[in-house]
C-alpha positions as a Markdown table, in Angstrom:
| # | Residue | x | y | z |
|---|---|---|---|---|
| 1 | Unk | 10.2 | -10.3 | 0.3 |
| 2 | Unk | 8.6 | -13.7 | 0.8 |
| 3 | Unk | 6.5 | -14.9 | -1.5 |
| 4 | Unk | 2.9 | -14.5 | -1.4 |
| 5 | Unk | -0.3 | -16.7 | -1.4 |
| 6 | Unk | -2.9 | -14.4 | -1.9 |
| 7 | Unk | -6.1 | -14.0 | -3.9 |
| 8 | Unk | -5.2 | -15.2 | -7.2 |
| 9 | Unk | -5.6 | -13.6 | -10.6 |
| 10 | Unk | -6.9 | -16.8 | -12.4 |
| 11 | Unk | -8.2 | -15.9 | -15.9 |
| 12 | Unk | -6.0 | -12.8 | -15.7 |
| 13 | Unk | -2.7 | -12.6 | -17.7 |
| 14 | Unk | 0.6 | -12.0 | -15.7 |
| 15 | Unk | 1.1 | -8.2 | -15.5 |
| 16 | Unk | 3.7 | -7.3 | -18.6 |
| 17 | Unk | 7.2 | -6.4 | -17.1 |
| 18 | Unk | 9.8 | -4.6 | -16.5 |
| 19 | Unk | 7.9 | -1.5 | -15.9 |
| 20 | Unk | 8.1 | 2.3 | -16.9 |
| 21 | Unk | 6.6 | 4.4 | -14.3 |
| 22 | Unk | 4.8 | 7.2 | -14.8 |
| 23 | Unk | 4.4 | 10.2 | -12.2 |
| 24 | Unk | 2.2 | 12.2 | -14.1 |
| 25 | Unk | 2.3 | 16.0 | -13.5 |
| 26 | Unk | 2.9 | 15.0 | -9.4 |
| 27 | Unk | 3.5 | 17.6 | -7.1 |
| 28 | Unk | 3.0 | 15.8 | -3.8 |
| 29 | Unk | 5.1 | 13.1 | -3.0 |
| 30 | Unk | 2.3 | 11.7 | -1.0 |
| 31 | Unk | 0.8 | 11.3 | -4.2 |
| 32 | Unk | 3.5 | 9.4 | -5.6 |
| 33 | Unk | 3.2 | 6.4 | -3.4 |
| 34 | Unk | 2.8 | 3.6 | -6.0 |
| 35 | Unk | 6.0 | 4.7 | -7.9 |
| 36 | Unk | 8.1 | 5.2 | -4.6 |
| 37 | Unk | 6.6 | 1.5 | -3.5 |
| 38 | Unk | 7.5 | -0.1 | -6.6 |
| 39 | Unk | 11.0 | 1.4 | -6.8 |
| 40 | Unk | 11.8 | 0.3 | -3.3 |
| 41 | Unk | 10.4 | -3.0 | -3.6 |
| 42 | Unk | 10.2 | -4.4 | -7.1 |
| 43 | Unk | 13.1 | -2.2 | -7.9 |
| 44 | Unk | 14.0 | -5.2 | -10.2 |
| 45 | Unk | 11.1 | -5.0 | -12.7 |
| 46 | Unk | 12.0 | -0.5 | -13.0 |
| 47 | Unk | 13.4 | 0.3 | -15.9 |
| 48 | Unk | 13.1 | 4.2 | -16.0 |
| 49 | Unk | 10.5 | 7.1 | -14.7 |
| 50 | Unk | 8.7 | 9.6 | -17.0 |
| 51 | Unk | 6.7 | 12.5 | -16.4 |
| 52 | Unk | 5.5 | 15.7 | -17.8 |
| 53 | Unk | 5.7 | 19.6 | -17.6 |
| 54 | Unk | 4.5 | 20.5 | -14.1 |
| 55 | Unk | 6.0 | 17.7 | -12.2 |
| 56 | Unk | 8.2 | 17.7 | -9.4 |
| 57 | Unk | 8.6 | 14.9 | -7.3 |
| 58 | Unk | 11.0 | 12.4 | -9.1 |
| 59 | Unk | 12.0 | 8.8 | -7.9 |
| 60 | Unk | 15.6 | 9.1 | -8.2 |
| 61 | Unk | 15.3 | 6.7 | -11.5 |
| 62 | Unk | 16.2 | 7.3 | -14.8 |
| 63 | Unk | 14.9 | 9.6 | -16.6 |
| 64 | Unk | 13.7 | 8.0 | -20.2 |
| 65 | Unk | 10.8 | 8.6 | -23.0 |
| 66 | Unk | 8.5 | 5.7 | -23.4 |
| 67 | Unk | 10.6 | 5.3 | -26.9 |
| 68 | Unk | 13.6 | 5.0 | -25.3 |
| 69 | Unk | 12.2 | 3.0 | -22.2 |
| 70 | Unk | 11.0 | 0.1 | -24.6 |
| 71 | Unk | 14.5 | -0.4 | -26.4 |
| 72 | Unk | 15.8 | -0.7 | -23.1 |
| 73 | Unk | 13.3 | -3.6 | -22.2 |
| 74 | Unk | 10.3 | -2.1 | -20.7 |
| 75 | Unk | 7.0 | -3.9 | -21.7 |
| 76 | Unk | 4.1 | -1.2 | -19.6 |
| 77 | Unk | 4.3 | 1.8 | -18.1 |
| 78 | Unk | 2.5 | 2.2 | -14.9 |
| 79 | Unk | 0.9 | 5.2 | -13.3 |
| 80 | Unk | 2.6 | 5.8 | -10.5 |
| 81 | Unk | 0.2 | 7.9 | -8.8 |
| 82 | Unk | -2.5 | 7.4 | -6.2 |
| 83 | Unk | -4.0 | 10.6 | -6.2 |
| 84 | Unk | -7.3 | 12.0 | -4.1 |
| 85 | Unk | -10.6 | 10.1 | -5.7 |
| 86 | Unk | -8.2 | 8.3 | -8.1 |
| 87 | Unk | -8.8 | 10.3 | -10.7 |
| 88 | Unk | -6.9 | 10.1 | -14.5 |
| 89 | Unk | -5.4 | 13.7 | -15.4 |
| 90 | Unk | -6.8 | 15.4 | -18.8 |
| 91 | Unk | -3.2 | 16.2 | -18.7 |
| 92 | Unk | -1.6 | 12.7 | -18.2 |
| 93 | Unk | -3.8 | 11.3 | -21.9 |
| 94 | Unk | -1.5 | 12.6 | -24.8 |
| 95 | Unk | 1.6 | 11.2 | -22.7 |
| 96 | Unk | -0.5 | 7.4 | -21.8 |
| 97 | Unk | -0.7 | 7.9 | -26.0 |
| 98 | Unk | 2.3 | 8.2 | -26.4 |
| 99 | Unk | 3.3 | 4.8 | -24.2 |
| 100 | Unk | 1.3 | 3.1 | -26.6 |
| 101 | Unk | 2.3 | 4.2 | -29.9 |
| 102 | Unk | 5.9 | 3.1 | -27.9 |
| 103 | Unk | 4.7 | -0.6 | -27.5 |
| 104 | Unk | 3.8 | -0.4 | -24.2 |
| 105 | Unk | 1.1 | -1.4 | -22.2 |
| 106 | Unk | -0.3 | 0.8 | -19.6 |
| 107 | Unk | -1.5 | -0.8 | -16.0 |
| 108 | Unk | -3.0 | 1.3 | -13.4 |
| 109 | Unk | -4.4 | 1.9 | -10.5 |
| 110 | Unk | -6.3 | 4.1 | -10.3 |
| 111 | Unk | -10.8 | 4.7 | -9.6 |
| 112 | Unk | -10.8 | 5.8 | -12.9 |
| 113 | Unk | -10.8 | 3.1 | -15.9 |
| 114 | Unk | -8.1 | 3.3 | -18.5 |
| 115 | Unk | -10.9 | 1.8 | -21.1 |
| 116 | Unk | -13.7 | 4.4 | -20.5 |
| 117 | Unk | -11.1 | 7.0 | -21.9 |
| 118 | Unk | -11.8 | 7.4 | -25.1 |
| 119 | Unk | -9.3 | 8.3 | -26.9 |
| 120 | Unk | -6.5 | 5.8 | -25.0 |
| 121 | Unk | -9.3 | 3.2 | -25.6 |
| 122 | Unk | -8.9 | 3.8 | -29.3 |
| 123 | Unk | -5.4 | 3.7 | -29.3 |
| 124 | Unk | -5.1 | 0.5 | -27.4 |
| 125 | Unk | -7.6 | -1.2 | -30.0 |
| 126 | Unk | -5.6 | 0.4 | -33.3 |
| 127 | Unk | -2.2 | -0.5 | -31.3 |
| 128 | Unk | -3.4 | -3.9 | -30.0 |
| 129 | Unk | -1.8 | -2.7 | -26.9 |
| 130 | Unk | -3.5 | -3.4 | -23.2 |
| 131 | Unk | -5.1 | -1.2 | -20.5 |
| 132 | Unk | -4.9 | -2.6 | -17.8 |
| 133 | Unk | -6.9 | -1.9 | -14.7 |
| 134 | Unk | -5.5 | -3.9 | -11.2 |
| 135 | Unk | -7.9 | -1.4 | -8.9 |
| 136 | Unk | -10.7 | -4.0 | -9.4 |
| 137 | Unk | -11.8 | -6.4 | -7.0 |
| 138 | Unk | -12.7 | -10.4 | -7.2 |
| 139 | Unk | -16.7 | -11.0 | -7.8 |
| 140 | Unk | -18.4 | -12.9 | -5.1 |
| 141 | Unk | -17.2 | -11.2 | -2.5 |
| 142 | Unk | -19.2 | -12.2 | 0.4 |
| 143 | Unk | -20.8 | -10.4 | 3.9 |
| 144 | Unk | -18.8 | -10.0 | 6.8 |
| 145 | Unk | -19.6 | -13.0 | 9.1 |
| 146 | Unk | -17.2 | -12.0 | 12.3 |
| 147 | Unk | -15.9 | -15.9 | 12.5 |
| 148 | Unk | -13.1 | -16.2 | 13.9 |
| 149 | Unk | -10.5 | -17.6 | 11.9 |
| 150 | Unk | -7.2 | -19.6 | 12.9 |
| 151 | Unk | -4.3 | -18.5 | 12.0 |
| 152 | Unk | -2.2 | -15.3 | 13.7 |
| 153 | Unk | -2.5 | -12.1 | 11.8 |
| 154 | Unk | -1.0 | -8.3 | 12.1 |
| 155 | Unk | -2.6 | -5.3 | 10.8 |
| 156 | Unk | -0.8 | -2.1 | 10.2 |
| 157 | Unk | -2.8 | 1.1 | 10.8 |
| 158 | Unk | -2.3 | 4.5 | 10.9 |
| 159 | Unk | -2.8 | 8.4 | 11.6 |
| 160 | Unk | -3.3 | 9.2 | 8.5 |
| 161 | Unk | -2.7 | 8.5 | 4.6 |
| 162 | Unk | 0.6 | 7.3 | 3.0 |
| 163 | Unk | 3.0 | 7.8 | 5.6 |
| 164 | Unk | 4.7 | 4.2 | 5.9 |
| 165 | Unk | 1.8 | 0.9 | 6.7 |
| 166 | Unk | 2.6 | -0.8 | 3.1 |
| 167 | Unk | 6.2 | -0.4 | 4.0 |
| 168 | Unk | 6.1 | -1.4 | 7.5 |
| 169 | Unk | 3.0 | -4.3 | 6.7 |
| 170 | Unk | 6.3 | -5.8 | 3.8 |
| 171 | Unk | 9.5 | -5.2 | 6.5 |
| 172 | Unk | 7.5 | -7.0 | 9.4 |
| 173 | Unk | 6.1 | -10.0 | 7.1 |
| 174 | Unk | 10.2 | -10.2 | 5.9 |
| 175 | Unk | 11.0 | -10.2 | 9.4 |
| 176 | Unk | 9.0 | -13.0 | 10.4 |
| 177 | Unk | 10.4 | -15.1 | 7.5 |
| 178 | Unk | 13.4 | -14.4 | 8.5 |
| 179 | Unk | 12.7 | -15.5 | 11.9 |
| 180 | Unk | 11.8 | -19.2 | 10.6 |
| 181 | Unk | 8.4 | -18.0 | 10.6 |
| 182 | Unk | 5.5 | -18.5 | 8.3 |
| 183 | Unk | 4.2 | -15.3 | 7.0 |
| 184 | Unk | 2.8 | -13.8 | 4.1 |
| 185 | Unk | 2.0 | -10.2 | 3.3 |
| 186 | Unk | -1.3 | -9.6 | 2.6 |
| 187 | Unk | -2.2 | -6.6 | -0.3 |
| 188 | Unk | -5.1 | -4.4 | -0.1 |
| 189 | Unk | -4.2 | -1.4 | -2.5 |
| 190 | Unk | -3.4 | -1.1 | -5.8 |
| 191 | Unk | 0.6 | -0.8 | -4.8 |
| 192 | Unk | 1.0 | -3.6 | -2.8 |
| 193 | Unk | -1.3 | -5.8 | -5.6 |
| 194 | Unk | 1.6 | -5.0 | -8.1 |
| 195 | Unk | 4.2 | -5.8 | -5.5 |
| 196 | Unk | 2.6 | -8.7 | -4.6 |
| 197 | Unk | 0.9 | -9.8 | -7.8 |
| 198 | Unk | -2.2 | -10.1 | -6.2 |
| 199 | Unk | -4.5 | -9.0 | -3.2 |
| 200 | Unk | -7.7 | -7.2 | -3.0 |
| 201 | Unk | -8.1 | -3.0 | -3.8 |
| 202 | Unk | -10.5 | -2.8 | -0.7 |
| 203 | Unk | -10.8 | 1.0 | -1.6 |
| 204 | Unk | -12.1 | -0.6 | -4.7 |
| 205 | Unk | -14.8 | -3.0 | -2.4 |
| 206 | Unk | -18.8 | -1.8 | -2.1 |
| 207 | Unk | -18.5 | -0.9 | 1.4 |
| 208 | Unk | -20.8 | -3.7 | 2.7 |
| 209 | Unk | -19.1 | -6.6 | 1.0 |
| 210 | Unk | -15.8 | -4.7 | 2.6 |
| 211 | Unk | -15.3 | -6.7 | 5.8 |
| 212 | Unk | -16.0 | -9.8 | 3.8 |
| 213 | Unk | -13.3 | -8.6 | 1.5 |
| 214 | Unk | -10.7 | -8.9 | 4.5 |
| 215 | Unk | -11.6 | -12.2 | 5.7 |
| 216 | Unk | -11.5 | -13.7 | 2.5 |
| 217 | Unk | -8.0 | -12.1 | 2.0 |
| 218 | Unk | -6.4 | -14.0 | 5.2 |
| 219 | Unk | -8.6 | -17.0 | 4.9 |
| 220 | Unk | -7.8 | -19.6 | 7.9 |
| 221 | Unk | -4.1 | -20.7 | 8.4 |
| 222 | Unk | -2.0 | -22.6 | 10.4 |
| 223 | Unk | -2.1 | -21.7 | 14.1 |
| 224 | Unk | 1.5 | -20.7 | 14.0 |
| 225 | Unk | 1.3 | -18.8 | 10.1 |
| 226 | Unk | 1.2 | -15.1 | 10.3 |
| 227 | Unk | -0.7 | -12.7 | 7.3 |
| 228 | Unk | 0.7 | -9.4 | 7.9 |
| 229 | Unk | -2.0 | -7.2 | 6.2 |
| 230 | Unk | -1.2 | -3.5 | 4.8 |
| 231 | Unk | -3.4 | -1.3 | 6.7 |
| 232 | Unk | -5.3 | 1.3 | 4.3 |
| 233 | Unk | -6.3 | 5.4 | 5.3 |
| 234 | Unk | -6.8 | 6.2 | 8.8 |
| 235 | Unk | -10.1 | 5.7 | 11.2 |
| 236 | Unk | -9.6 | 9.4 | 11.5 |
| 237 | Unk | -10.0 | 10.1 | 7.9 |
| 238 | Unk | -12.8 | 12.5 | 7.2 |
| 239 | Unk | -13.3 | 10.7 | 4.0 |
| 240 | Unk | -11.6 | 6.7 | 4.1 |
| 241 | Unk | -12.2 | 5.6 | 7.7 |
| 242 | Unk | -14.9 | 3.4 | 6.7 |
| 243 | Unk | -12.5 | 1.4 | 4.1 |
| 244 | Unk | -10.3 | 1.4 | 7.6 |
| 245 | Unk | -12.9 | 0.2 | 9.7 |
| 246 | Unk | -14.3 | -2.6 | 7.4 |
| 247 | Unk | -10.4 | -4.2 | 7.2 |
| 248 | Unk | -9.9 | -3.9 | 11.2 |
| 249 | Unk | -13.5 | -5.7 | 11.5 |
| 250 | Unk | -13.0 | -8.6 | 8.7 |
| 251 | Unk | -9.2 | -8.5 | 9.2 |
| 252 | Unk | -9.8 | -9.7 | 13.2 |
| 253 | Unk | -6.0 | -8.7 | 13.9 |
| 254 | Unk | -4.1 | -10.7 | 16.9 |
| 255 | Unk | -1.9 | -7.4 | 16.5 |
| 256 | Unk | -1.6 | -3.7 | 15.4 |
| 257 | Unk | 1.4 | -1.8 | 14.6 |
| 258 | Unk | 0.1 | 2.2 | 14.7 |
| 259 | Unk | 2.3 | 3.8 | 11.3 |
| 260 | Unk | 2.9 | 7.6 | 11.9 |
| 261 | Unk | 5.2 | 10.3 | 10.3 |
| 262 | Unk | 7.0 | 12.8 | 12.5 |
| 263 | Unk | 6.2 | 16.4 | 11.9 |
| 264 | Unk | 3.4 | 15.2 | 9.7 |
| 265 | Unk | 0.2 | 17.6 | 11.2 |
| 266 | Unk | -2.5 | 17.6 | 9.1 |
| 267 | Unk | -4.1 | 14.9 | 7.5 |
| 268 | Unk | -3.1 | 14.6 | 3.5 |
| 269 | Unk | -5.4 | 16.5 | 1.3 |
| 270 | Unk | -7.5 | 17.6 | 4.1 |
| 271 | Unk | -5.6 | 20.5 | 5.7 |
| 272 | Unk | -8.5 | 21.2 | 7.4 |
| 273 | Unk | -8.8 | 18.3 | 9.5 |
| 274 | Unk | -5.1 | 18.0 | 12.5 |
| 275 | Unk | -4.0 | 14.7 | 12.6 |
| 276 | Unk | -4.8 | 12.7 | 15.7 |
| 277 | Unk | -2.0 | 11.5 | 18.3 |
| 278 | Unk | -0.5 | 7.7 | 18.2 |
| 279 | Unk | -2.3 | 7.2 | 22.2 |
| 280 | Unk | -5.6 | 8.6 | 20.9 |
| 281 | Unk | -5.1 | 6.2 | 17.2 |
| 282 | Unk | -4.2 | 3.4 | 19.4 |
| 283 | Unk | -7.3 | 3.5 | 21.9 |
| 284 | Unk | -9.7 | 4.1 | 18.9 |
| 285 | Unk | -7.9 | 1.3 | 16.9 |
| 286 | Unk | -8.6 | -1.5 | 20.5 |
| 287 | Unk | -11.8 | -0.1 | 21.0 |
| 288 | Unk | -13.1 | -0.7 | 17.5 |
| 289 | Unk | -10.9 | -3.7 | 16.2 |
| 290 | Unk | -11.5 | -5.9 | 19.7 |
| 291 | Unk | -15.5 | -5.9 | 18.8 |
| 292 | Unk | -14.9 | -8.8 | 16.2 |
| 293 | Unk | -11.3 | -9.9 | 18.2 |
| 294 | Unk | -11.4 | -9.1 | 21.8 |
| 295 | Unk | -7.7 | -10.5 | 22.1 |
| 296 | Unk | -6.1 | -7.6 | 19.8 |
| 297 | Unk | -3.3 | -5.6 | 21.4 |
| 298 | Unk | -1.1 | -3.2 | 20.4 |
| 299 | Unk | 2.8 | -4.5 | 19.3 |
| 300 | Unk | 4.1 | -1.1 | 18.9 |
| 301 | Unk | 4.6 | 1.8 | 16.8 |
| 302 | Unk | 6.4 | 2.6 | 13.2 |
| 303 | Unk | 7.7 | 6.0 | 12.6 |
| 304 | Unk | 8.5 | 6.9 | 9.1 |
| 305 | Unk | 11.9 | 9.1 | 9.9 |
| 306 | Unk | 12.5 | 9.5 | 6.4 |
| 307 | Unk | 13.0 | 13.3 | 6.3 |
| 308 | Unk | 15.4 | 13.0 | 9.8 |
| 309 | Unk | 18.9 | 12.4 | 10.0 |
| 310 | Unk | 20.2 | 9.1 | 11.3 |
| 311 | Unk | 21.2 | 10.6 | 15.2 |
| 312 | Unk | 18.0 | 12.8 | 15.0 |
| 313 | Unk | 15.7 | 9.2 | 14.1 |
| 314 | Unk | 17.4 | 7.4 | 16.5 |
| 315 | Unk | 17.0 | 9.7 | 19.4 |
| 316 | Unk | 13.4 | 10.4 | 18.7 |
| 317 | Unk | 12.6 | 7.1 | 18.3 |
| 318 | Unk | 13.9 | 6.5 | 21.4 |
| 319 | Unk | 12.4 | 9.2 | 23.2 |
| 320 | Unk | 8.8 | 7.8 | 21.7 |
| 321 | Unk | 9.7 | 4.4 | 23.3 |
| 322 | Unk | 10.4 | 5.4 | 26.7 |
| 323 | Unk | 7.0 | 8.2 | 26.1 |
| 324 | Unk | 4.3 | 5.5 | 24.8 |
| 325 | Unk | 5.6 | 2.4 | 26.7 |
| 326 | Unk | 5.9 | 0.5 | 23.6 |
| 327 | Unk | 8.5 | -0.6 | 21.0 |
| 328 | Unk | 9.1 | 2.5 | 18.5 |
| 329 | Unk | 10.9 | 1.5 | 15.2 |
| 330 | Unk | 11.5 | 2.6 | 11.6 |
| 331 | Unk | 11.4 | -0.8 | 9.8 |
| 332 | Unk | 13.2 | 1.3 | 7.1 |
| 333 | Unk | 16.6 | 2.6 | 9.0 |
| 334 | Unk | 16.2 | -1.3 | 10.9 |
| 335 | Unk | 18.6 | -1.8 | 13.5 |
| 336 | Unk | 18.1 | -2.5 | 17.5 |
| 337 | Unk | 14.5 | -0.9 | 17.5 |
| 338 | Unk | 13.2 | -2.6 | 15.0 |
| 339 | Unk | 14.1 | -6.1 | 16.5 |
| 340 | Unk | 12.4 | -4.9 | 19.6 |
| 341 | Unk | 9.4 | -4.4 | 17.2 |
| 342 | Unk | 9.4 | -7.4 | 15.9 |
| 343 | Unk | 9.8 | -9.7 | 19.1 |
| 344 | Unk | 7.0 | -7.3 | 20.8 |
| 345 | Unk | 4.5 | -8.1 | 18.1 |
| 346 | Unk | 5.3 | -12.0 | 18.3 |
| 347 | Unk | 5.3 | -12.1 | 21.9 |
């Protein structure tokens, strides 16, 4: 992963490591989405997983007790959840307890603040332990202004909630580093901030400091440096398209690679509402995002193939392809397609 220049956390002490990570009483994988990020890209600083009665998506890690996780070099457990309205779980308290009374910090990210729970604020205090809250944004954050700024950045977007733009946002900003470019991945939720070690939770933003948020986050650059920025909920979202709309306006991407998951057909905690189709999320994504960057194109699409087998991904991404005209890639699986993805988007 190349290193990031990002926002930085001056005042702030560096995030205690290796990490515990906590899935709570998770039935939706969906849900899981900081603990599956963290694993596959900061497998390094995972010790172990934990979770309670009820739970049953697991990470594939270990399985240890926050006791047992500290003798084997753990300093915090994280929540690994990022669930609907970001909410702590009565449930989840007598286990964030029982991190504590372990030795470890906790750090999440979460709406909800760790320190306005009583009883793990208590804890924390008697323990001397720290809660630690990365779902909070800089102060100062200023208006939108719509200036354009030098520099060449890539947004990834989306049909709908967790389904692959952190993912694809961290394979493309390798890709380009690996292509002798400069690039640097850009955070905007609480995952990629603890990837990263720092960003900006725009979910997090008051919505009309929002836009401002996203140009502060890829400031001018180099004509040839590249911010590839992780795309955040869906413009379709009944309830997060304005965070979506405010980082395509301050964002002002050169390019936008459309994230999607095959089979995927209604939108993540909002059965109610079908997803929408890559053409129609491409056409809405030009036809917004080219009001504060008139130049901004499409590079292609990512498919999150995941739950397909290797010939069944491969033909369908190649079927997409040939369908949509464009370059049609799992930055995951890698391979031919995904080197068609990359040139596209830095054509």
């Amino acid at each position: 992963m190349p290193k990031p220049h990002l926002i930085s956390r001056e005042g702030v002490e560096p995030l205690p490591q290796p990490y515990l990570l906590f899935l709570g009483d998770t039935t939706e994988r969906g849900y899981a989405k900081t603990a599956f990020g963290l694993r596959d890209w900061a497998r390094e600083r995972c010790v172990a997983e934990y979770f309670i009665e009820g739970a049953t998506v697991s990470t594939g890690l270990p399985f240890l007790t926050p006791r047992s996780a500290y003798e084997s070099g753990a300093r915090a457990m994280v929540i690994g959840v990022a669930n609907s309205g970001g909410v702590i779980s009565d449930s989840w308290v007598p286990a964030l307890v029982e991190a504590l009374e372990a030795g470890l910090d906790i750090i999440s990210g979460m709406h909800a603040r760790l320190e306005d729970i009583p009883v793990l604020n208590a804890a924390a205090r008697r323990l001397g332990r720290r809660l630690i809250d990365v779902r909070r944004p800089p102060a100062g954050i200023p208006v939108g202004s719509g200036r354009k700024r030098s520099g060449r950045r890539l947004l990834t977007v989306g049909t709908d909630c967790a389904l692959g733009k952190k993912y694809t946002a961290l394979a493309l900003a390798n890709a380009f580093t690996a292509h002798g470019l400069a690039a640097d991945f850009r955070a905007t939720g609480q995952t990629g901030i603890l990837i990263a070690g720092s960003g900006i939770p725009m979910d997090a933003v008051v919505s009309d400091f929002a836009a401002g948020a996203a140009e502060i986050l890829s400031p001018d650059a180099a004509p040839d440096h590249w911010d590839v920025i992780e795309g955040q909920g869906s413009l379709f979202h009944p309830a997060y398209a304005g965070v979506s709309l405010a980082l395509l306006h301050g964002s002002q991407p050169d390019v936008v690679v459309v994230c999607h998951e095959p089979g995927r057909e209604r939108v993540l905690g909002h059965p109610g509402y079908l997803l929408p189709s890559i053409e129609d999320t491409i056409a809405l994504t030009l036809q917004l995002g080219r009001r504060t960057n008139p130049a901004m194109r499409c590079g292609g699409v990512s498919l999150n193939t995941s739950r397909l087998d290797e010939d069944s991904a491969l033909r369908l991404l190649a079927s997409e392809s040939q369908r949509l005209g464009l370059a049609v890639a799992d930055p995951i699986r890698g391979g031919a397609a995904f080197e068609r993805l990359v040139a596209d988007c830095l054509a």
